[in-house]
N, C-alpha and C positions, 0 to 999 in steps of 0.2 A: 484343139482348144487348150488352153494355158490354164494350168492348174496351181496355185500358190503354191511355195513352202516344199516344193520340189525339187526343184533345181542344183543337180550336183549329186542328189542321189542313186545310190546305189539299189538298182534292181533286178531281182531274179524272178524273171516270165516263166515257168515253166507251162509249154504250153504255149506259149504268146504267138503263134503263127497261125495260126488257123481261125477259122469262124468268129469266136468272139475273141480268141485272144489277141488278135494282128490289131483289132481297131485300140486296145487297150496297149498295148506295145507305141498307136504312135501316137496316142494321150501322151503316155509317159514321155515319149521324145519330144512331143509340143511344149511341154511343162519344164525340157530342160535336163533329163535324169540320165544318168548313165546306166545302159540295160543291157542284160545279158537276156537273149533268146536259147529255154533249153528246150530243144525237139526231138523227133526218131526223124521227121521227113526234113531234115536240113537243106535240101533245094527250095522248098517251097521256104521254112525257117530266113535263108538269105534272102530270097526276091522282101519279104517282108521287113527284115534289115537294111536292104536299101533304100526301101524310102524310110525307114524312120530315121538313117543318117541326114536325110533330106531335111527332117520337116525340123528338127532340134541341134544344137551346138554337144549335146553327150556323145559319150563313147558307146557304141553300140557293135554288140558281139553275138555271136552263134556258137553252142557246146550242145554235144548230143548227150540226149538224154532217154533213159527208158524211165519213166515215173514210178514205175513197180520195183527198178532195183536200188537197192541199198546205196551199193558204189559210185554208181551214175548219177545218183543225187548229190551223196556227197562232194562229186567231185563238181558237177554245176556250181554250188551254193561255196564252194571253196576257189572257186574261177572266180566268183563276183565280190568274194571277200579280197581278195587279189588287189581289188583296187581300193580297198580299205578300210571295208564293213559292207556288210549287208544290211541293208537298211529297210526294203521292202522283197518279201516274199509274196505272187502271185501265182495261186496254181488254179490251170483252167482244164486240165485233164478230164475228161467226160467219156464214156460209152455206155451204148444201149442198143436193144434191137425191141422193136415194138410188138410186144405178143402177150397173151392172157394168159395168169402164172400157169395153170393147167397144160397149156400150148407151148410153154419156155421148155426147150432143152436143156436138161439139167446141167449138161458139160457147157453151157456157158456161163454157171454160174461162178465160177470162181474168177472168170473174165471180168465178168461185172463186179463184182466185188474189189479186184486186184486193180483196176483203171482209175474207180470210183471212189473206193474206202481206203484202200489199202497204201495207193499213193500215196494220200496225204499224211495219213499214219507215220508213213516213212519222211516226208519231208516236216511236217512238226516234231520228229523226235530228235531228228538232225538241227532243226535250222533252230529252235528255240534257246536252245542252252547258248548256241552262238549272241541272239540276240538278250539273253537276262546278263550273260557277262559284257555284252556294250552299253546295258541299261538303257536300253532303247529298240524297238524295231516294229513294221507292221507286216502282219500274214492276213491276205485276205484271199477266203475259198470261193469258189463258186459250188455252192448248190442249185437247186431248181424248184420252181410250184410246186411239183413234183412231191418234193418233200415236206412240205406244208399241207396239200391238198389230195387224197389219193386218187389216183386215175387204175381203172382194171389192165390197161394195156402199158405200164409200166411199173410193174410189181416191186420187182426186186429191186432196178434200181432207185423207184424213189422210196423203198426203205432204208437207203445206206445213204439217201440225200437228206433224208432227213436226221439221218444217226451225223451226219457231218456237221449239222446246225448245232446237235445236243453235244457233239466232241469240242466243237469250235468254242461255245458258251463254257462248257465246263473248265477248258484251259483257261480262257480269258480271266476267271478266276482265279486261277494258280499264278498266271502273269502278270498279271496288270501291275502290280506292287515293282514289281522290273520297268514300268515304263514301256511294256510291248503290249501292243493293243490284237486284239485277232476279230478278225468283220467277214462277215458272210453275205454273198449276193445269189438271189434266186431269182433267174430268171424263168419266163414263160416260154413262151412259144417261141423260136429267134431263128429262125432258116437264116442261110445263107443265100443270096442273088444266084447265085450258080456254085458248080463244081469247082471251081476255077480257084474261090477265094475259100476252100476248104483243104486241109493236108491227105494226103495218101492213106492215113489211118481215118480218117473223121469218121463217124457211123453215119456221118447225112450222106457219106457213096452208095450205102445199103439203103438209107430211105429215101433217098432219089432216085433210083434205078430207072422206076417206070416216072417218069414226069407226070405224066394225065393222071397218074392214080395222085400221085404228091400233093399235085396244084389240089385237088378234090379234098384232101385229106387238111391240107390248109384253110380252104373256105369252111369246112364245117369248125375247123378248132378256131378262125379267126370269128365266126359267129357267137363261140361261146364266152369271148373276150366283152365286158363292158366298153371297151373301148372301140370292138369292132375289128380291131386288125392285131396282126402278130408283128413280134419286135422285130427292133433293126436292131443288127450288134450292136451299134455304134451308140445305143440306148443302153443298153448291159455296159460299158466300157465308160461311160459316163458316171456310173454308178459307183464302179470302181476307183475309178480316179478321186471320184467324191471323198470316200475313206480313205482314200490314200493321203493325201491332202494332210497333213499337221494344224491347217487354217479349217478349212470345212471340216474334216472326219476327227480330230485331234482332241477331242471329248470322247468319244465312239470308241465302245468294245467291248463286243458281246453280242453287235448287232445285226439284225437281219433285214437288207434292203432288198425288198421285192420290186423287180422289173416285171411285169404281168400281163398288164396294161387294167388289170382289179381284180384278176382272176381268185387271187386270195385278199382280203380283205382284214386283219388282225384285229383284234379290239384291243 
């Protein structure tokens, strides 16, 4: 789907391969943008790259990336300045293992932390000053319900999803005077079709293992939806591109669009 006021820009996916981020990846190529894909599982990274050379007339590239370290960010966000600014920053980096804080192993918590919080940390501290000296740019995070709504079986990370909404909102304050706008998307529930259209690191390998237990584990969370059913990425990636957009999202900053299907509700 074609999204105004795109076309020609420059974009850094980190993350753009996998689950939600491949269907946002080929938004951005329908729309016309030149995109850089930053991954760890760069095989799956390219099959994802070739069709969005397909679907749009941009440049589109693959650079490995670890989201947790400093250099690797740098040098992504420095690959996509290359072609003459960065213009939009997209980070879709997620992990989790589903357990009740009591039942979490504590040696995962700085996992969750470092995937979750910490990336972004690192990619706002980098990519911002970039964007206040071109007096223009947009970052938009992905958070989750998560962080809006508590659930007992993901503790930790949706307190650092919801610390992303409060980090995200407070910048957008320190920026906006720059003309860099910062938007947040939560989404709900959003499986994947299968393994297939997930990367080597996804957490849905660990919550797919047993299928029969997953599919079960789906029908009770898609029951608890007003809507009755859980997302498709391609619902999340829509959302995104919305803010992305200069025409649609180009007022927008500070904001939080929930993908749910009502699970959270805002007054």
């Amino acid at each position: 789907m074609y999204y105004p006021g795109l076309e020609g820009k420059n974009v850094l996916l980190i993350g753009g391969h996998s689950n939600l981020g491949q269907h946002v990846t080929w938004h951005f190529a329908e729309s016309g943008a030149n995109i850089v894909i930053g991954a760890r599982d760069l095989d799956r990274a390219e099959k994802v790259a070739e069709r969005a050379r397909q679907l749009g007339p941009g440049k589109v590239s693959v650079v490995s990336v670890d989201a947790t370290d400093w250099s690797s960010v740098a040098e992504a966000i420095e690959a996509t300045r290359a072609m003459g600014s960065i213009d939009i920053l997209y980070h879709g980096v997620a992990w989790d293992i589903l357990s009740h804080f009591l039942d979490l192993d504590p040696q995962l918590w700085d996992k969750i932390y470092e995937q979750n919080f910490k990336s972004v940390l690192t990619a706002y501290k980098i990519v911002l000053p970039i964007m206040i000296e071109q007096k223009g740019g947009c970052v938009i995070t992905m958070s989750s319900v998560m962080g809006r709504k508590p659930t007992p079986i993901e503790p930790v990370y949706g307190a650092l999803k919801a610390g992303l909404i409060h980090l995200a909102q407070t910048l957008a304050l320190d920026v906006g005077k720059h003309g860099v706008r910062i938007n947040v998307v939560a989404p709900g529930g959003t499986p994947p079709a299968d393994l297939s259209e997930v990367s080597a690191n996804s957490c849905f390998r660990g919550f797919m293992g047993d299928m029969e237990q997953f599919k079960a584990v789906e029908q009770e969370l898609a029951a608890e939806v007003p809507l009755r059913r859980l997302g498709r990425p391609e619902d999340v990636s829509h959302a995104v591109l919305y803010l992305a957009s200069p025409v649609t999202g180009g007022m927008q900053t500070g904001q939080v669009i929930g993908v749910d299907g009502g699970v959270w509700m805002p007054k």
